[in-house]
N, C-alpha and C positions, 0 to 999 in steps of 0.2 A: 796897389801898395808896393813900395822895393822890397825887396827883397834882403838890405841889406841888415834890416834892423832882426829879419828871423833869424840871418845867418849869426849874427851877432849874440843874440839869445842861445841858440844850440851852442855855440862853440862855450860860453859860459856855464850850458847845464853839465857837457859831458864833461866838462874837466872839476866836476864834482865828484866824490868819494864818499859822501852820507846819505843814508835814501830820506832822510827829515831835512835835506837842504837841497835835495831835489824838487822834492815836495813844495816848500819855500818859495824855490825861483820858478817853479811850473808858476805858480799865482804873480810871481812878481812880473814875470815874464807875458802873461797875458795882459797884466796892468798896462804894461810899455807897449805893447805893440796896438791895446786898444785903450787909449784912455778916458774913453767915453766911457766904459764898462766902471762906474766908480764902486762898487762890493763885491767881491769875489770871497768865496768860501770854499773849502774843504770841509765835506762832513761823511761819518761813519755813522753807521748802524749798530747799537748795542741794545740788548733786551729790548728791541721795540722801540727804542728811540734813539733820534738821534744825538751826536757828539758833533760839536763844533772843534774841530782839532786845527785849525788853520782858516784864515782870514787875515782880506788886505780890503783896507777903504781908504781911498782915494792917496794912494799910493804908499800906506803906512799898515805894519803889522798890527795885529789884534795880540793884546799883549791876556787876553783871560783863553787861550786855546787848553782843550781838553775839556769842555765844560757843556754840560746838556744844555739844550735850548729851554731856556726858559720863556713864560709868557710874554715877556717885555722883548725878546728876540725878534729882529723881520721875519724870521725863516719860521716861525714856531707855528704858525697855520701850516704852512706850508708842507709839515712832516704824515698830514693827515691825508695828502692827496699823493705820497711817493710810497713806494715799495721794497723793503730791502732789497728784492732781486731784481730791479728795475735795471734793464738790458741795452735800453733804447733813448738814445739823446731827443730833446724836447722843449717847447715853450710851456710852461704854465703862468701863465698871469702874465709878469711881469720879470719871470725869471728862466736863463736857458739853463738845462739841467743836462748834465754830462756823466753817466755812469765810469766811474775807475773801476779796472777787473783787476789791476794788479800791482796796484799801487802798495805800499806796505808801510803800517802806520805806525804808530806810537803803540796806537790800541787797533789791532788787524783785525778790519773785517769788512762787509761790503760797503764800496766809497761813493761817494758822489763831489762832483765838481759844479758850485750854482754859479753862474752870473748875475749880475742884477742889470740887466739892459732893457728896454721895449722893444726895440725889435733885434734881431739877426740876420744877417743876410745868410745867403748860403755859401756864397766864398767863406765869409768869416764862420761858418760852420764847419765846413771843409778843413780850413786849416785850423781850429782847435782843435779838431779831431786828430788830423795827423799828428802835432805837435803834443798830444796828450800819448800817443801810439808809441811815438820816441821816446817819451818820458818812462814810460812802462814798460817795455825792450830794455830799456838803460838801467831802469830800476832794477830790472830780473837778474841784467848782470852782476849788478851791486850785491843782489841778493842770495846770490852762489858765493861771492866773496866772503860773507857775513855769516854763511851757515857752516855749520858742521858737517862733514861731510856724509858719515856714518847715519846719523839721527835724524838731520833737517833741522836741527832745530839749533837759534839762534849759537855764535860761538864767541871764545873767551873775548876775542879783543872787543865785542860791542858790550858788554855787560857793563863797562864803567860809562860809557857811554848813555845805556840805557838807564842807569843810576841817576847820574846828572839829568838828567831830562824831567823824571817823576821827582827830583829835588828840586827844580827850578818851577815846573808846575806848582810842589806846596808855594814857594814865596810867592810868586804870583797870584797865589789865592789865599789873599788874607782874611782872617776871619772863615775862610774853610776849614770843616770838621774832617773832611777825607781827609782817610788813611793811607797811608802806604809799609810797605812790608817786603823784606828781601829773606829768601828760605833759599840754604843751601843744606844739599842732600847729597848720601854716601852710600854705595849700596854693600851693604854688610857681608865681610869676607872674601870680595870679589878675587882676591888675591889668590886663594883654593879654586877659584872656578877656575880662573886661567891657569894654572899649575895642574890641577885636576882634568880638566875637559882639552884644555887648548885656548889659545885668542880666537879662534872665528867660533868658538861656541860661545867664548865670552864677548864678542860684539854681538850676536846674535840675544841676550839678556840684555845687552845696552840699548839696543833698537826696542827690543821688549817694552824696558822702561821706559823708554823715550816716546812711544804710542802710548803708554798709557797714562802718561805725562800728562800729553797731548787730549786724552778723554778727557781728563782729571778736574782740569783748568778754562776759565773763563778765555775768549778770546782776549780781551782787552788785558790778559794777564803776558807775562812775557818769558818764556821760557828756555833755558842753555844749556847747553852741556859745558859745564867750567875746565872739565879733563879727564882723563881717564875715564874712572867711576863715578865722579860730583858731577850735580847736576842745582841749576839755580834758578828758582824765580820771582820774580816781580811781580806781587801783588795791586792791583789799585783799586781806588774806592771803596774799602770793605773794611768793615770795623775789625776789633779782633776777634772775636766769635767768629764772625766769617772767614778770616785766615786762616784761626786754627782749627776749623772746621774741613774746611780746603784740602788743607797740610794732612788734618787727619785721613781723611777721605783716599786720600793720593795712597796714604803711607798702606790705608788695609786692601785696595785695590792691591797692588805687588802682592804683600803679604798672600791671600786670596789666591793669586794666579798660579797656577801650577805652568811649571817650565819642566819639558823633555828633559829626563834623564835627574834633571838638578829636585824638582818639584818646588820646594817652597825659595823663596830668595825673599827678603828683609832687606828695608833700607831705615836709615837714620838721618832725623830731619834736625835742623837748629835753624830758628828763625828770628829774627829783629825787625822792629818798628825801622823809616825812613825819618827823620827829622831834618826838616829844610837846613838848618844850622850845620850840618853833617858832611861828610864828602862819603865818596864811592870806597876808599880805603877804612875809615871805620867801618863803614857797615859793614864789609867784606869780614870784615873782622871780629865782629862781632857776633854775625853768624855764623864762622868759624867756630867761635868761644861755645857756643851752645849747641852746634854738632859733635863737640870735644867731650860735652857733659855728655848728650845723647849714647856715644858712644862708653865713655867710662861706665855710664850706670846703666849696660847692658845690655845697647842696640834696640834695632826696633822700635823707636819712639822720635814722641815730637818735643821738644825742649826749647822753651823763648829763651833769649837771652837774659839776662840780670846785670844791672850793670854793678851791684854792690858783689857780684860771686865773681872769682877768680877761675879761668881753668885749672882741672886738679895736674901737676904736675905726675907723672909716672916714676913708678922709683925705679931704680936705675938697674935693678938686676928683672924687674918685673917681664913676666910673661906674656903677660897681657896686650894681645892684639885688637888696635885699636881700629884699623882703619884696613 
């Protein structure tokens, strides 16, 4: 085979900048180079089953991605014979299976890459492999780009990013009852710890929070640090009982922890529904609106939004430290 259609392919993947359009042209890019291979998929592992997050048939996007396999799926036998820690590339049946170790999704967590071919050779085993290696290398870069440096964990400029993504999923899934949910959080006072202790005792509360964030929350959920002391995340699939369940859970975890020197630290949570109709600047906004309340009526709690309540303005000689 030439070699100039792979070269062609790479020079197209690195001059990419989103790890969801990596993703993308990794499947588009196998389509091209084998066009015999007519179903390619991307799937992840959550609670025990899998997610179909990505797919191309015969040379066209799968426009219902993020969506569990259902029984009418090809793949849906298929999840009963794989592992989430499956390490090792392979034929089953009728399908070559490619574990991703570092691929990083929509919803993060262990990946799998299926084909749908009857046989493989082993050159073309050889160079999926490699070509999956680069993609993941290239990802990791991307990945450092994306995070926070401090915390790990995702940073401001993907958040609208990440917004638009679980809004373009609800339209796509019409007649779907999933939820979605943006919660952005404040941690209470922080302005004393650093005035008080110093900034590396107060990044050291920030890292605090940011692990126990990370306990806190679902993989498939998506978590930031917005700036400073805000921190924001992305709920999916989960009614509201389970968000503000979540949200609670998170807020008395903190609460709970006892920090060197400080002991208790409190944060204040405000959180909004996603509605496809919406863009990333409302909901921003919205959750803003309802950390505003959190905060006026005494910190330490969880607060929805309302869309008939106004934030209370502060009156203008007031003392009251809000943030």
């Amino acid at each position: 085979m030439p070699n100039d259609p792979l070269l062609a392919a790479l020079e197209k993947l690195t001059a990419l900048r989103s790890l969801d359009t990596v993703e993308a042209a990794l499947l588009k890019t196998l389509g091209e180079i084998y066009p015999s291979i007519d179903s390619l998929y991307l799937l992840a592992w959550h609670d025990n089953e899998l997610i179909e997050y990505g797919a191309l048939h015969h040379g066209e996007f799968a426009s219902d991605n993020g969506a569990r396999l259902t029984p009418a799926h090809p793949l849906f036998d298929l999840q009963a014979q794989l592992h989430p820690n499956c390490s090792k590339a392979g034929m089953i049946g009728e399908y070559f299976i490619h574990p991703l170790s570092k691929v990083d999704t929509l919803t993060p967590s262990h990946a799998l890459l299926v084909l749908h071919t009857p046989k493989i050779s082993p050159a073309a085993r050889k160079l999926i492999g490699s070509l999956i290696r680069i993609v993941e290398n290239f990802s990791e870069l991307l990945r450092e780009k994306n995070r926070d440096r401090l915390t790990g964990l995702l940073n401001r400029h993907q958040l609208e990013e990440g917004i638009d993504q679980l809004l373009n999923r609800q339209m796509r899934s019409k007649g779907n009852t999933e939820q979605y949910w943006l919660a952005m959080m404040d941690i209470d006072h922080f302005k004393e710890v650093n005035d008080t202790f110093g900034h590396l005792f107060g990044d050291e509360v920030l890292l605090t929070v940011s692990q126990l964030m990370q306990g806190a929350f679902r993989n498939q959920d998506r978590l930031y640090r917005y700036g400073g002391e805000e921190f924001v995340v992305l709920l999916s699939e989960v009614d509201e009982d389970g968000a503000l369940g979540a949200l609670e859970r998170f807020r008395q975890d903190v609460e709970r922890y006892r920090f060197p020197q400080l002991g208790q630290v409190t944060l204040s949570i405000g959180y909004c529904a996603l509605h496809a109709q919406g863009n990333a600047a409302t909901a921003l906004g919205q959750a803003d609106q309802a950390l505003y309340r959190a905060k006026n009526a005494g910190r330490n709690q969880v607060v929805r939004y309302e869309p008939n309540t106004t934030a209370p303005q502060e009156a203008p000689n007031s003392s009251i430290e809000l943030f």
